[in-house]
C-alpha positions as CSV (number, residue, x, y, z in Angstrom):
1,X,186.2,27.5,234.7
2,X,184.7,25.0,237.2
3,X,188.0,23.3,238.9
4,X,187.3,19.8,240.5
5,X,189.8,19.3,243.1
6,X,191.4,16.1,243.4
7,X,189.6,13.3,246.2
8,X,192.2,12.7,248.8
9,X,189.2,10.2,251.1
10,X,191.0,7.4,249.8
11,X,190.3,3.5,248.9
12,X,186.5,3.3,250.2
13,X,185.9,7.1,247.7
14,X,187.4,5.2,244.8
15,X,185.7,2.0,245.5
16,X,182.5,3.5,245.3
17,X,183.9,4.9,241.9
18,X,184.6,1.7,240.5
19,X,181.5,-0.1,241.8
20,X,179.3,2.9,240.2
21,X,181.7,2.4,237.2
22,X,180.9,-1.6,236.7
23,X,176.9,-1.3,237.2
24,X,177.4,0.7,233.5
25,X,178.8,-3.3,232.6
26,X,175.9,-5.3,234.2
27,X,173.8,-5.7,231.2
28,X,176.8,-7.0,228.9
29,X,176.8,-10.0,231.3
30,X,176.3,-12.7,228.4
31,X,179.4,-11.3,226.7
32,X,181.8,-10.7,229.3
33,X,181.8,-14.0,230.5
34,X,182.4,-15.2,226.6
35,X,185.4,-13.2,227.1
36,X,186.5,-13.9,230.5
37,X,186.2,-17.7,229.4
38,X,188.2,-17.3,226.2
39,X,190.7,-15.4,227.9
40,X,190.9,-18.1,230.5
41,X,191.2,-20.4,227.7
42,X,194.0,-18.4,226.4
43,X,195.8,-18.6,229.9
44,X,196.0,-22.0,229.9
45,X,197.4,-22.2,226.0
46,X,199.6,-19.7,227.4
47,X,200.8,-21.9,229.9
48,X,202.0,-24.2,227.7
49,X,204.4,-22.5,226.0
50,X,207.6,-23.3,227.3
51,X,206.7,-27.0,227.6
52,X,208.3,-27.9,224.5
53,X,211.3,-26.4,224.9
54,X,211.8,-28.7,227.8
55,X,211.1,-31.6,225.9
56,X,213.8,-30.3,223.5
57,X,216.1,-29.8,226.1
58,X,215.9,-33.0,228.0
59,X,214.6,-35.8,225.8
60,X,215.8,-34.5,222.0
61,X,219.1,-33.4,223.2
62,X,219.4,-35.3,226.5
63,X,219.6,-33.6,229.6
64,X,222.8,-32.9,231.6
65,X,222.7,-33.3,235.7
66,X,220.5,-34.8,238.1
67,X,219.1,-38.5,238.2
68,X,217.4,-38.0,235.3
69,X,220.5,-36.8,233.4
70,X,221.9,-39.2,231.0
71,X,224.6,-38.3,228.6
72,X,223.7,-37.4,225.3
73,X,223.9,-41.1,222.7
74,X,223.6,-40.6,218.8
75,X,220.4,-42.8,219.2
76,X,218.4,-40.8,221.3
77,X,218.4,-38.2,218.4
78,X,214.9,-37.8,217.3
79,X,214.6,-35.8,214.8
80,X,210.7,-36.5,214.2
81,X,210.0,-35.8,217.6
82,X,212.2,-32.4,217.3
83,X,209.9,-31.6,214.2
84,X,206.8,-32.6,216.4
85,X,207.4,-30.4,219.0
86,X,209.1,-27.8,216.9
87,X,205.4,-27.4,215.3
88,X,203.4,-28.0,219.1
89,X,205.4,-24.2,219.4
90,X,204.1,-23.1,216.4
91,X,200.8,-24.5,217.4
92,X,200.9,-23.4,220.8
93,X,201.3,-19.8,219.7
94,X,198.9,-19.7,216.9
95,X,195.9,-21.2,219.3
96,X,196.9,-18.6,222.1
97,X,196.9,-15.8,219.7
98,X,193.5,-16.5,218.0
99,X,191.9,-16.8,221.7
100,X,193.9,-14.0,222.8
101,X,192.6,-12.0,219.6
102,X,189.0,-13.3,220.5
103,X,188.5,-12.0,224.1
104,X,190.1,-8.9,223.7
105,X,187.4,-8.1,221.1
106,X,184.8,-9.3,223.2
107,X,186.1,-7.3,225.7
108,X,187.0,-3.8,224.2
109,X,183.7,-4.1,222.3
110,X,181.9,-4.0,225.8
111,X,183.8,-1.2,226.8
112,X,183.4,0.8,224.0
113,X,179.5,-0.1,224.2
114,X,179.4,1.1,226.9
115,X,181.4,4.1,226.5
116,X,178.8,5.0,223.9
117,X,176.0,4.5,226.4
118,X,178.0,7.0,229.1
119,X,178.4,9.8,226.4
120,X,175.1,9.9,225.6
121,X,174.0,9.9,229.0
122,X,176.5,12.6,230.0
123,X,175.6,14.8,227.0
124,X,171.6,14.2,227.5
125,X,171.8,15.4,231.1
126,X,174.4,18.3,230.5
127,X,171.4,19.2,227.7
128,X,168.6,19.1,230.9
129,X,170.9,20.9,232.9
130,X,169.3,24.1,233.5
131,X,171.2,27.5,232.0
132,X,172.2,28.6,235.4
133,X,174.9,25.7,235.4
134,X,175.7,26.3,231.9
135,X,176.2,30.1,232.6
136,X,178.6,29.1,235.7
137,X,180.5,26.3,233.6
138,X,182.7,26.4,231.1
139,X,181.4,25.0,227.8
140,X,185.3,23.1,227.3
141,X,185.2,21.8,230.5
142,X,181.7,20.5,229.4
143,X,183.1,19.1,226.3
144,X,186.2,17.7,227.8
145,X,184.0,15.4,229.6
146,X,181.8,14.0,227.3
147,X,185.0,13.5,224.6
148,X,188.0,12.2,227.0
149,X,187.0,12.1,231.0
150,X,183.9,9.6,229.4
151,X,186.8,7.4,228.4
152,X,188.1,6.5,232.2
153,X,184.9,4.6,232.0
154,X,186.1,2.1,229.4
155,X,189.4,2.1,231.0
156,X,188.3,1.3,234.5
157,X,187.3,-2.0,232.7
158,X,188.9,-2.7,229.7
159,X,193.0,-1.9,231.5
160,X,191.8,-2.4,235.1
161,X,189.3,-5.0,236.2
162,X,189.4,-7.1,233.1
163,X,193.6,-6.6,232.9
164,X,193.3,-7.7,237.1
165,X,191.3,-10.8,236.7
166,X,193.3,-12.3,233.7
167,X,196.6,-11.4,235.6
168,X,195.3,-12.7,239.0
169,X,194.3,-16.2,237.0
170,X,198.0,-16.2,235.4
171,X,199.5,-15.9,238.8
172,X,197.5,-18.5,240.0
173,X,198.2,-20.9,238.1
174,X,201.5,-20.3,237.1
175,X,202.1,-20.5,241.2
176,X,200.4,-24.0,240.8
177,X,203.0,-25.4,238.4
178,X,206.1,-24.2,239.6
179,X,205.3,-25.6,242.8
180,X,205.1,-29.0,241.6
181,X,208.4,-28.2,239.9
182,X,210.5,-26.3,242.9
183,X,208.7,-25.3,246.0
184,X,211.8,-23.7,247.3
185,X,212.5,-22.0,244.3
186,X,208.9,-20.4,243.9
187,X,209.2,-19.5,247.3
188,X,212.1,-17.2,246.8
189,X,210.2,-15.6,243.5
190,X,207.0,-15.1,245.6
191,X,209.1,-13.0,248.2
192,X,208.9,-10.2,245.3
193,X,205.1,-9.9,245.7
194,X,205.1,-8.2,249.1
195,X,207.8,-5.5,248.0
196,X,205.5,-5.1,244.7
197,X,202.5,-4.4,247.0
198,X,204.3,-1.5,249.1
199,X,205.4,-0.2,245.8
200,X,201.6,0.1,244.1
201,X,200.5,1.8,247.5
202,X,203.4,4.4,247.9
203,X,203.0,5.4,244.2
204,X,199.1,4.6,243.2
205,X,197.9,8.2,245.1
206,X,200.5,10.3,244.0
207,X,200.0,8.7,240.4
208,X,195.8,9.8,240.8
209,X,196.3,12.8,242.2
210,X,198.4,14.3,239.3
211,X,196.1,12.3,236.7
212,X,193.7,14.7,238.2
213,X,195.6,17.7,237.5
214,X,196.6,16.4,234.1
215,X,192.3,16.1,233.2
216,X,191.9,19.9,234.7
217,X,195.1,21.7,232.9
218,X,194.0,19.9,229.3
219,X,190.7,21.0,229.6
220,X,191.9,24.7,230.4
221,X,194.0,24.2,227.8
222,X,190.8,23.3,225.5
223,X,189.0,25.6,226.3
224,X,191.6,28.5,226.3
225,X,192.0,27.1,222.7
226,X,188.6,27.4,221.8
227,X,187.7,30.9,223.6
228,X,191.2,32.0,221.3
229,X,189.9,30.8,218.1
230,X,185.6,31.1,218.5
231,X,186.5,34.8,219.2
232,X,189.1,34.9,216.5
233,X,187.4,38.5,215.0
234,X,187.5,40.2,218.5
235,X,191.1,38.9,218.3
236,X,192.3,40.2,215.3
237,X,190.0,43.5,215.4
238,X,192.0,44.6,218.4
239,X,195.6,43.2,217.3
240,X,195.6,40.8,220.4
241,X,197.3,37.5,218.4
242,X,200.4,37.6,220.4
243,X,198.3,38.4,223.8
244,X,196.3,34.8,222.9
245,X,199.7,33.1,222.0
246,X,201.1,34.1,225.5
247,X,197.9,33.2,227.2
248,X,198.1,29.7,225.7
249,X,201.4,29.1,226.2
250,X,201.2,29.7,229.9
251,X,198.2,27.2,229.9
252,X,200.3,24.9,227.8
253,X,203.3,25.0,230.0
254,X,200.8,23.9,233.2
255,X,199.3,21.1,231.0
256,X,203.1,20.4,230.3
257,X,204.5,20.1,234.0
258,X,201.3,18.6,235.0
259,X,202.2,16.0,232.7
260,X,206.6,15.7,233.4
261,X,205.4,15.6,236.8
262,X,203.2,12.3,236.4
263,X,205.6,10.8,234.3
264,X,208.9,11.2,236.7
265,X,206.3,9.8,239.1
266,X,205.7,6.9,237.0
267,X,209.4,6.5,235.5
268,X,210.5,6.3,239.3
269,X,208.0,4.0,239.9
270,X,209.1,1.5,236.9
271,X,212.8,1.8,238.0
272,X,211.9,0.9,242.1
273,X,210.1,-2.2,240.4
274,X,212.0,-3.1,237.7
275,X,215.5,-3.6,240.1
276,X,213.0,-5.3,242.6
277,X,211.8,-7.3,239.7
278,X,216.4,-7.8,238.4
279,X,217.4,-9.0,242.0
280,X,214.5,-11.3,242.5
281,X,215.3,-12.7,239.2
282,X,219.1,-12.8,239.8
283,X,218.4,-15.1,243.1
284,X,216.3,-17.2,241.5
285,X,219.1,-18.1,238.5
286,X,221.6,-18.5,241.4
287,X,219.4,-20.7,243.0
288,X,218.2,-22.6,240.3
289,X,222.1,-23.0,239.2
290,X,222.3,-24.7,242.5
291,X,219.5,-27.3,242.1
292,X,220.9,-28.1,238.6
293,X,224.4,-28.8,239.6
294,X,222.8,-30.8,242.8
295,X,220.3,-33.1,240.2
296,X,217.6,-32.0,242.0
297,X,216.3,-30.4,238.2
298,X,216.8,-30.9,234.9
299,X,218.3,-28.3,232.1
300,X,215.0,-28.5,230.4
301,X,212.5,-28.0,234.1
302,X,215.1,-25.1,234.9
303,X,214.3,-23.5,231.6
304,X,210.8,-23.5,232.1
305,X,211.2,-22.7,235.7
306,X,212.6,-19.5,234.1
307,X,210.0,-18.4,231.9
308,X,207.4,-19.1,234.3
309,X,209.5,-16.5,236.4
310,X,210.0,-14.2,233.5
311,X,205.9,-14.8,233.2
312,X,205.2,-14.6,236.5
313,X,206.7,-11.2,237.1
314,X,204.5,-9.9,234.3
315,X,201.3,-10.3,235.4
316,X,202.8,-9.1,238.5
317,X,204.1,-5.9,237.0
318,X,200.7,-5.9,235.2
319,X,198.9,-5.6,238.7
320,X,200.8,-2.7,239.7
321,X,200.8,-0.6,236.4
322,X,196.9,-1.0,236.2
323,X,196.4,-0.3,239.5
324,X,198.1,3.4,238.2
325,X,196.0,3.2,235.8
326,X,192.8,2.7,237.4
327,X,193.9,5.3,239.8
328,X,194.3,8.0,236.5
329,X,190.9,6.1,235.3
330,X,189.1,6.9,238.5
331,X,190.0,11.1,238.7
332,X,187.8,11.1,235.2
333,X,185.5,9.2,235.9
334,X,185.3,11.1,239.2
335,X,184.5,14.0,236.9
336,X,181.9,12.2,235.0
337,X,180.2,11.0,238.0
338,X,180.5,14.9,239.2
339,X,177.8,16.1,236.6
340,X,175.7,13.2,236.4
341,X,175.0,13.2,240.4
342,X,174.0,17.5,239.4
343,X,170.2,17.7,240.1
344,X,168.1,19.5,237.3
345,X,167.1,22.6,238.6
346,X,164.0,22.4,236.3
347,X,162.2,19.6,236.4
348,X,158.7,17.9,235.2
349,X,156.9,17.1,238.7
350,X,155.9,13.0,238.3
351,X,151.9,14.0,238.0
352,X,152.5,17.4,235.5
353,X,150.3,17.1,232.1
354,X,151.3,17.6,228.7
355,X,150.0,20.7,227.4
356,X,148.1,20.5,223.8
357,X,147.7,23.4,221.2
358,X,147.6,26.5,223.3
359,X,145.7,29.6,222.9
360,X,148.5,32.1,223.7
361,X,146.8,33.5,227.8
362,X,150.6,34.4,229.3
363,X,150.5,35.5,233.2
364,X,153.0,36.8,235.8
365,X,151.9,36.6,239.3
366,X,153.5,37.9,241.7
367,X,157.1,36.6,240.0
368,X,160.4,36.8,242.1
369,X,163.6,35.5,240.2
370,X,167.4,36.1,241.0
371,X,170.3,34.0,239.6
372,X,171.8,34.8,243.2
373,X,168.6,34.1,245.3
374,X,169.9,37.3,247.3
375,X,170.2,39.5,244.4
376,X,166.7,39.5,243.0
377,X,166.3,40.6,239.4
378,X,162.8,40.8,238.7
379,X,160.5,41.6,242.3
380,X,157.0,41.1,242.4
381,X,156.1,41.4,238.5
382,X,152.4,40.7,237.6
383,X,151.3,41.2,234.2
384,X,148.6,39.3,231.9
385,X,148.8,39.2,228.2
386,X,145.8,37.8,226.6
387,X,145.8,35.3,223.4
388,X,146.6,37.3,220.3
389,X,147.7,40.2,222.4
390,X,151.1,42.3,220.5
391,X,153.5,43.2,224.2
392,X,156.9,44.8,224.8
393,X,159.1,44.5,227.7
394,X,161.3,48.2,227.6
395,X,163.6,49.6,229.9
396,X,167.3,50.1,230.1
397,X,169.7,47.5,230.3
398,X,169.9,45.3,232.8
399,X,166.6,45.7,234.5
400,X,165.4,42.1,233.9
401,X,164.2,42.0,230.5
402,X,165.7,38.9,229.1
403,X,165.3,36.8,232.4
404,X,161.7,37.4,232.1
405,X,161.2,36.0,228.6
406,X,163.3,32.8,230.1
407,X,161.1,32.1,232.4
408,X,158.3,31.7,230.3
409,X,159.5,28.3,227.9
410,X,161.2,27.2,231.8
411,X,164.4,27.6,231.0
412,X,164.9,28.9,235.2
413,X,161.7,28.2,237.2
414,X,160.3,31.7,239.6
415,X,161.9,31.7,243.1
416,X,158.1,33.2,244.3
417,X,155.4,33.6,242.5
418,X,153.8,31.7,239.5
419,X,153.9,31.8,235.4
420,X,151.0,30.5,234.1
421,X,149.9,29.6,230.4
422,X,146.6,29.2,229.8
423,X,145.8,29.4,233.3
424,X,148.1,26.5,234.3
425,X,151.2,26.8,236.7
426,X,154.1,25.9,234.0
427,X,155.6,23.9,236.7
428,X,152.3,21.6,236.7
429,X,152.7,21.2,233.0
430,X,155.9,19.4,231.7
431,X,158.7,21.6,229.7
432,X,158.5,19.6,226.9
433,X,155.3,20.7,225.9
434,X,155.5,24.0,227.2
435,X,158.6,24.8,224.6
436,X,156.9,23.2,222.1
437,X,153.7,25.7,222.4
438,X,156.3,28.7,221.9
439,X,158.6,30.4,219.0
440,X,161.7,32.2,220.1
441,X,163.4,34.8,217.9
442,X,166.9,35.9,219.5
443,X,168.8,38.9,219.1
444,X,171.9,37.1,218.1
445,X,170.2,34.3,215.9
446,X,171.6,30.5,216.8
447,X,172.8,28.6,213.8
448,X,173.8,25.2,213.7
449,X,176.6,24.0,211.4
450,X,174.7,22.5,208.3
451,X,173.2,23.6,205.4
452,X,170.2,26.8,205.5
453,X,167.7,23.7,205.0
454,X,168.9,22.1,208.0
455,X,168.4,25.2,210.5
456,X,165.0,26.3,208.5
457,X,164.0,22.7,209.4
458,X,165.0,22.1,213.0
459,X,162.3,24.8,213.7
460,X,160.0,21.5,213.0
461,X,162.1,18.3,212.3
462,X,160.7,16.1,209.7
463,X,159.1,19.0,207.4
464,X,159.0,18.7,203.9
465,X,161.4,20.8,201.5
466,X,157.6,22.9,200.3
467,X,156.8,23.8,203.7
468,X,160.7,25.0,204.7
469,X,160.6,26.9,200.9
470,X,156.9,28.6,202.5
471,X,158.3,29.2,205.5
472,X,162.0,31.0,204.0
473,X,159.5,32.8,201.6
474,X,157.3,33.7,204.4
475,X,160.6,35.1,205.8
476,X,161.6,36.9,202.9
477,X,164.9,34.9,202.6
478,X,163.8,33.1,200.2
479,X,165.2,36.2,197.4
480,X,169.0,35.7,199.1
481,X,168.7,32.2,199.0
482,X,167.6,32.0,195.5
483,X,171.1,33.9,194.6
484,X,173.0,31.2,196.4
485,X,174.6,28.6,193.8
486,X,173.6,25.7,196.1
487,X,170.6,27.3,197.5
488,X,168.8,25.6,200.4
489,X,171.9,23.0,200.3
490,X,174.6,26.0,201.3
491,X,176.5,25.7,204.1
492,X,176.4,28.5,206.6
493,X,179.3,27.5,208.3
494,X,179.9,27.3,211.8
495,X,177.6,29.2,214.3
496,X,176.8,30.4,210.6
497,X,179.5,32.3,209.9
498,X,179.2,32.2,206.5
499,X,176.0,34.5,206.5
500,X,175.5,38.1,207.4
501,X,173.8,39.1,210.5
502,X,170.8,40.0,208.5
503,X,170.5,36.8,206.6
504,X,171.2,35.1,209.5
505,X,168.2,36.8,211.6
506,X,165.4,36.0,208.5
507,X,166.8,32.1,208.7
508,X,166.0,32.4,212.5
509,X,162.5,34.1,211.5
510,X,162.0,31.2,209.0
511,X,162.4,28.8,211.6
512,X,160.0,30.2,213.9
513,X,157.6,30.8,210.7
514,X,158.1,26.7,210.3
515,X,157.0,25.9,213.8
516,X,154.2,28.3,213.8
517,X,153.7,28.4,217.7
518,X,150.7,30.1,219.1
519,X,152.9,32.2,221.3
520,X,156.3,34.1,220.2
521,X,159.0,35.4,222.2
522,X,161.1,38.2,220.5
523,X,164.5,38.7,222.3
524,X,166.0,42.4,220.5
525,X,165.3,40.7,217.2
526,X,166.1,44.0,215.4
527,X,168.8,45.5,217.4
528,X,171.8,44.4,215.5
529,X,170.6,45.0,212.1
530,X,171.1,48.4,210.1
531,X,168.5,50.6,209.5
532,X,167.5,49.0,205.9
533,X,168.0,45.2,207.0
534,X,165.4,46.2,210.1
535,X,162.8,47.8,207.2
536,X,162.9,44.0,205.9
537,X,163.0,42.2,209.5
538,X,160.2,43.9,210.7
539,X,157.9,42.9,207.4
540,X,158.4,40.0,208.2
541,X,158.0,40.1,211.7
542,X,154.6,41.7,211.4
543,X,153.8,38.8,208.9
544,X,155.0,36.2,211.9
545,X,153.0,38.0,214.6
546,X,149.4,37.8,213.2
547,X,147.0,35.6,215.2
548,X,150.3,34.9,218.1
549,X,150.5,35.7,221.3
550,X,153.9,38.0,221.3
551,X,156.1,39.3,223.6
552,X,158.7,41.5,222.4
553,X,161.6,42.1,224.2
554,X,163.8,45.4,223.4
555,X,165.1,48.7,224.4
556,X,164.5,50.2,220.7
557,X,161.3,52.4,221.5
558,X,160.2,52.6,218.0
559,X,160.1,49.2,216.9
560,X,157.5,48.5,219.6
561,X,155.6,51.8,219.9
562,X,152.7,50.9,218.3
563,X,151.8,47.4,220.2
564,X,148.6,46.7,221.6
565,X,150.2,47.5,225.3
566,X,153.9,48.6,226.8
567,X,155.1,47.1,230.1
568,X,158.1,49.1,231.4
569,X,160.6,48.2,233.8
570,X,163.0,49.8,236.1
571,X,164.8,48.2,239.2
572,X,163.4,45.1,238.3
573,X,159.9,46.3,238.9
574,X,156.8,46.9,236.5
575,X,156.3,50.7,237.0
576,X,154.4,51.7,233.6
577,X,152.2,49.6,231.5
578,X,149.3,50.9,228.5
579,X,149.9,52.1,224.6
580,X,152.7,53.7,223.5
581,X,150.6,57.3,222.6
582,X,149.5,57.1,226.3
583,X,152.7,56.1,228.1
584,X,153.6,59.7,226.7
585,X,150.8,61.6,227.6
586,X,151.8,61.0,231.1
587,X,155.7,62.2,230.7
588,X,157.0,59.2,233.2
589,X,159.5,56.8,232.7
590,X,158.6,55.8,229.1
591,X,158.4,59.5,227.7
592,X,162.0,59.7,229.0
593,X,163.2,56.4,227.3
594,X,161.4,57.6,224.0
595,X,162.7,61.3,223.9
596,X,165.9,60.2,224.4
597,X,165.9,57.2,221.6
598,X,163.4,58.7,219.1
599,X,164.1,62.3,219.3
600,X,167.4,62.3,220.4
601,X,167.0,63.5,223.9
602,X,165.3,67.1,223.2
């Protein structure tokens, strides 16, 4: 698996991060500032709130030292005005809850938009990625991305910038009104900030760095899970369910210390801030006490004094705990931003042409290709097969085969040399089209989870039910299918697991019946059947390679002996190429490979 290391560049790294992070946000303008402005709203209600206890305090009850202070007198009772403001609390509340409710809907629907939008983007360019990467990454890591390492995204706004301006407004203008009430006294709660501040610096790297570790060891942990349980009939075929238990558990127990590890960080945080927070607050009562007892405040102003305090404090304590937050928020989206910045290795050039109803002309010129440049697999290959023309690629394994069928849809582009179709460079015709002028037939068929009507159709999306029945008939799966109690509608199960290899080879042949490409690329599409299963596969096959240009692909000699020509390969190079009958008239290469399949070596 591909391991991302943690970024240790610091603040001006993770400010690019965020700022990358908020141009995601710039075309929800209209509704974030709806929601900033209702959560501004909301601030202000939320200012209000201990107002009427005050009022209570110093004008219902009568308040007790200072100038203002006047001993409490039957008369100044009011008990209308205790109901009044007894209600304004009520009021109070309910108006800051329903604006509260508001922008944080507004808001978390923005995120979550846009969530959407970076998921699709992720998955779209981990699709146009080219196999190289794919064959390098882990497909877990892949999906970890797109499901949870996506969501840092959303965070990064909805708990960090959003949380920091609303917070940053509270402090404001709580600041604002204390200090018309005690100067000295919100002086002395002030002090805390500073010691807050040193506290979100010595803890906010520590905190990323391990949320970094935390995204790598759960997505080894996903994908140990998934490797354990895809391969679950390798597993049990060799009795290795207690060798998989151990493996995950040693994976669980990194994901687990990964994750104490963040947490003491973050309880030791919280206690550091918390006492920072008690003795701050401590003063401040001693203080206050003081100012009472002098009549320089009221009971009532020294209440509220106090729960501005207790609020101030929590959009202080807010502050620092999103700023651990956007640092945990920034390692994912670190990761996000990892695979969108990879280049894709195959790409339309701006001026290539769409390429319309092919006839089938297939040419190698000169064709290097290596998946380490210095480790070429295929050297200097030139071949033409003409439209209509039956090939085979044969030659023992490993000589380059399979890469050379992948170059021709572009799935890796030549390092020298050029493919052409129809006498175009494919890299001067987009991909798009190329794919679409070819069928592929693989020699361990691809199905998608879905019913046998969903995988027969995505050979040509949009086809009607009679022309996937034509095409399954053309197959000759339309006999099994026909024996199925839901027929078309069956489910095959995951990667089709439901269906045997054989079934599962004729829905793949269906498919490429249903797209009816002029040219066909066969990848061993009979070498993991049995001898009877092949009889059927190869009827068909024939049916599917009449008027196509085909290139077959396999090491089984007798399957292909009879095609209109025979390339063979050794070493990566083309060393033998004519009709089966005269490849073994001249007792080379070929003759060898034959002998040894067909007539068992003699």
């Amino acid at each position: 698996m591909e391991v991302v290391s943690p970024d240790t560049t610091g603040f001006p790294s993770r400010w690019m991060v965020y700022s990358r992070t908020l141009r995601y946000y710039a075309p929800h303008g209209p509704a974030i500032a709806a929601g900033l402005l209702l959560a501004l709203l909301a601030v202000g209600v939320n200012l209000l709130k201990p107002w009427p206890l005050k009022y209570i305090v110093d004008d219902v009850l009568g308040g007790v030292g200072g100038t203002r202070a006047a001993p409490a007198s039957p008369a100044y009772h009011n008990t209308e005005l205790l109901f009044l403001l007894c209600a304004a609390v009520v009021a109070i509340q309910f108006f800051w809850g329903v604006l509260n409710l508001a922008a944080n809907y507004v808001q978390v629907k923005v995120g979550l938009s846009t969530l959407m939008r970076v998921r699709c983007e992720l998955f779209s360019h981990l699709q146009r990625l080219s196999l190289r990467f794919h064959d390098a990454q882990s497909s877990a890591d892949s999906m970890y991305r797109v499901s949870y390492d996506a969501q840092a995204i959303q965070s990064i706004f909805n708990r960090g910038f959003s949380t920091i301006f609303i917070a940053v407004v509270t402090l404001v203008a709580m600041v604002l009104v204390m200090v018309r009430l005690d100067s000295q006294l919100t002086g002395l709660a002030l002090v805390i900030a500073p010691v807050l501040l040193c506290a979100i610096y010595l803890f906010a790297e520590r905190i990323r760095t391990e949320s970094t570790r935390i995204a790598e060891s759960e997505s080894a942990l996903s994908g140990r899970a998934q490797e354990g349980l895809t391969g679950i009939r390798l597993v049990r075929a060799f009795g290795r369910e207690d060798y998989e238990l151990n493996r995950f558990e040693e994976q669980c127990v990194r994901s687990l210390q990964a994750n104490l590890r963040l947490t003491f960080t973050q309880v030791s945080s919280a206690l550091m801030i918390g006492t920072v927070m008690g003795a701050g607050t401590a003063a401040m009562i001693y203080l206050g006490a003081k100012h009472v007892m002098e009549g320089a405040l009221s009971v009532g102003e020294m209440l509220i004094f106090i729960s501005y305090l207790v609020m101030l404090y929590e959009p202080l304590q807010t502050l620092s705990y999103t700023s651990w937050a956007l640092e945990g928020a920034a390692a994912g989206a670190e990761r996000v931003f990892e695979i969108l910045d990879k280049a894709e290795e195959v790409q339309d050039r701006p001026n290539a042409l769409a390429l319309h109803a092919a006839r089938g002309l297939v040419e190698f010129e000169k064709v290097s290709f290596g998946y380490d440049p210095a480790r070429p697999v295929l050297k200097d290959v030139s071949f033409r097969v003409n439209p209509g023309e039956v090939v085979a690629f044969v030659g023992a394994t490993g000589v380059g085969k399979t890469t050379l069928l992948s170059l021709i849809p572009r799935f890796y582009d030549p390092g020298s040399g050029v493919v052409k179709l129809d006498g175009r460079d494919l890299r001067e015709v987009r991909k798009g089209s190329v794919r679409a002028q070819i069928g592929m037939v693989l020699q361990d068929t691809m199905l998608l989870a879905g019913t046998i009507r969903d995988n027969i159709g995505y050979g040509r999306l949009g086809a009607g039910h009679a022309e996937i029945a034509e095409a399954a008939q053309r197959a000759r799966v339309d006999e099994f299918i026909a024996g199925l109690a839901k027929g078309f509608d069956t489910e095959v199960g995951e990667r089709g697991a439901r269906l045997s290899v054989g079934q599962r080879q004729r829905v793949g042949l269906a498919r490429a019946f249903l797209k009816d490409a002029p040219v066909l690329l066969l990848d061993e599409p009979t070498s993991a059947l049995d001898p009877e299963t092949e009889v059927e596969v190869m009827k068909a096959l024939r049916d599917l390679m009449k008027g196509r240009t085909v290139i077959i692909v396999t090491h089984r000699i007798a399957t292909v002996h009879e095609s209109d020509r025979i390339f063979v390969l050794e070493g990566g190079r083309l060393v033998e190429e004519g009709r089966g009958p005269e490849l073994l008239r001249r007792n080379a290469v070929y003759a060898g490979l034959y002998r040894a399949q067909v007539k068992g070596g003699k």
